[in-house]
C-alpha positions as CSV (number, residue, x, y, z in Angstrom):
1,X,10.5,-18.0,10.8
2,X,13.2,-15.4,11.5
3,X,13.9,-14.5,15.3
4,X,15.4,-11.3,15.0
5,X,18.4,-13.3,16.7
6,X,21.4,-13.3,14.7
7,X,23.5,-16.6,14.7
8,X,25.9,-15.2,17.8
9,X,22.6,-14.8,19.8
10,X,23.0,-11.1,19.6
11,X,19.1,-9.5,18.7
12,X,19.7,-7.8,15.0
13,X,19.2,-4.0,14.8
14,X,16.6,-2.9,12.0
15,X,19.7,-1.6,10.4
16,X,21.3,-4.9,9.7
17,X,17.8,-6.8,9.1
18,X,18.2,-3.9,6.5
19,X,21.2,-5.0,5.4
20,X,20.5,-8.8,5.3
21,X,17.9,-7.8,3.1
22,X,19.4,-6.2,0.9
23,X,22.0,-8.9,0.6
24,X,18.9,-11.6,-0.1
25,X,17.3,-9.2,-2.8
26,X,20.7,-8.2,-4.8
27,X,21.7,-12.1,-4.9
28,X,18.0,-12.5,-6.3
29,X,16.0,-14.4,-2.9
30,X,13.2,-11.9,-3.9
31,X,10.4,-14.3,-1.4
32,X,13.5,-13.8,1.6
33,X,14.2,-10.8,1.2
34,X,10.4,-10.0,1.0
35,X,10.0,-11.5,4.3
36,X,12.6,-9.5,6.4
37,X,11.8,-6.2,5.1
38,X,8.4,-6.8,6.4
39,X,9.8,-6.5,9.4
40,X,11.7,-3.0,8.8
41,X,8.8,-2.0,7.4
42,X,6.6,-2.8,10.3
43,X,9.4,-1.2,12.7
44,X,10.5,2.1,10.9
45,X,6.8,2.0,8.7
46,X,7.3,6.3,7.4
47,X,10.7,5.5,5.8
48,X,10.1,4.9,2.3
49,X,13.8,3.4,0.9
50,X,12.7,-0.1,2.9
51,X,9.4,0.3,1.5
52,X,10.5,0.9,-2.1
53,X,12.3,-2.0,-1.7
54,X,9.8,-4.2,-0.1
55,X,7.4,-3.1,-3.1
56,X,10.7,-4.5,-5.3
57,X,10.9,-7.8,-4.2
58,X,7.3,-8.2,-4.8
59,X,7.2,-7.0,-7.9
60,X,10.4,-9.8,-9.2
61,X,8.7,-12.8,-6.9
62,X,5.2,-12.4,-9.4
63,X,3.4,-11.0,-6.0
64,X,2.0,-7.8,-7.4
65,X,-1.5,-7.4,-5.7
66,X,1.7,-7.0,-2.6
67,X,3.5,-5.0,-4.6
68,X,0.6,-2.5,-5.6
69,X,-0.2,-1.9,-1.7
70,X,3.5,-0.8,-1.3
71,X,3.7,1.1,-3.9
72,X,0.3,2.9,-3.1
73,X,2.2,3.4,0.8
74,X,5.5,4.8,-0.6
75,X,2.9,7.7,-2.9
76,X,1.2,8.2,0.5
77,X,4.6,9.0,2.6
78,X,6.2,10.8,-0.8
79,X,3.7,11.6,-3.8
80,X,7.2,12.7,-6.2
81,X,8.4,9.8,-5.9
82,X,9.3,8.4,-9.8
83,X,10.5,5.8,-9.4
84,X,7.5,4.3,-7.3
85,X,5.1,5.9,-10.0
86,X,7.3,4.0,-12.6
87,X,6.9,0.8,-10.4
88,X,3.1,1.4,-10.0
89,X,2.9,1.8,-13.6
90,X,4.8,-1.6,-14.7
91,X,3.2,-3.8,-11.7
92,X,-0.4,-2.3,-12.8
93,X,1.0,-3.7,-16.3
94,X,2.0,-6.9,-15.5
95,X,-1.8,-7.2,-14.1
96,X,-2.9,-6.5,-16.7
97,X,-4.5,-2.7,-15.5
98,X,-3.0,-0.7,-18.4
99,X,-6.0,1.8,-18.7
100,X,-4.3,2.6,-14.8
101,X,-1.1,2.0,-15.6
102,X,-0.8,4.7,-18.0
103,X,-1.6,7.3,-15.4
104,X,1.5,6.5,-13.0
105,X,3.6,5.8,-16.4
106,X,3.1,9.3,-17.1
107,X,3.4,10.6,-14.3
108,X,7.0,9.0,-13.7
109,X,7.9,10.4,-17.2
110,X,6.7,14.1,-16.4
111,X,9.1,13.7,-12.8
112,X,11.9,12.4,-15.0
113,X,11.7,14.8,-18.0
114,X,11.5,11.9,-20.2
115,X,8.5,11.8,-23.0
116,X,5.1,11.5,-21.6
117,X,3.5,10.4,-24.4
């Protein structure tokens, strides 16, 4: 369970739980780095770049029922957000929802200028 404390004894800011988790999710610890920005996300819960990727690290550590509630947050906070209708689309995918999928799929290909068909 992570304290918050870092290993000086020093309490961690949000910004460098940030950071740690960050570090976790580029070096591929998608379940660690999952577990700290649950934490940013609880602390700083309207800003959606920890969210997005919160909703990441589910997505590549298989939990997508997760993944689909933080996706569904980030479209609350910001509903042109592309990339999160891209991610919506492929987690809704990989579930196996493709009737749904194909909304937020073109959606994320209108926002991008890419072909929506």
């Amino acid at each position: 369970m992570d304290t918050g404390v870092n290993i000086v004894g020093r309490e961690e800011s949000t910004a460098e739980r940030w950071a740690r988790a960050e570090l976790f999710f580029d070096s591929k610890h998608y379940a660690e780095a999952a577990r700290i920005l649950t934490e940013v996300v609880d602390e700083v819960p309207g800003q959606v770049g920890p969210r997005l990727l919160l909703a990441r690290a589910y997505y590549h550590s298989a939990q997508l029922r997760r993944a689909e509630e933080q996706l569904r947050e980030v479209l609350e906070i910001d509903p042109v957000e592309q990339y999160a209708h891209l991610m919506l689309g492929r987690t809704l995918q990989r579930q196996g929802r493709a009737t749904e999928a194909a909304t937020s799929l073109r959606l994320a290909a209108a926002m991008s200028g890419g072909p929506t068909a």
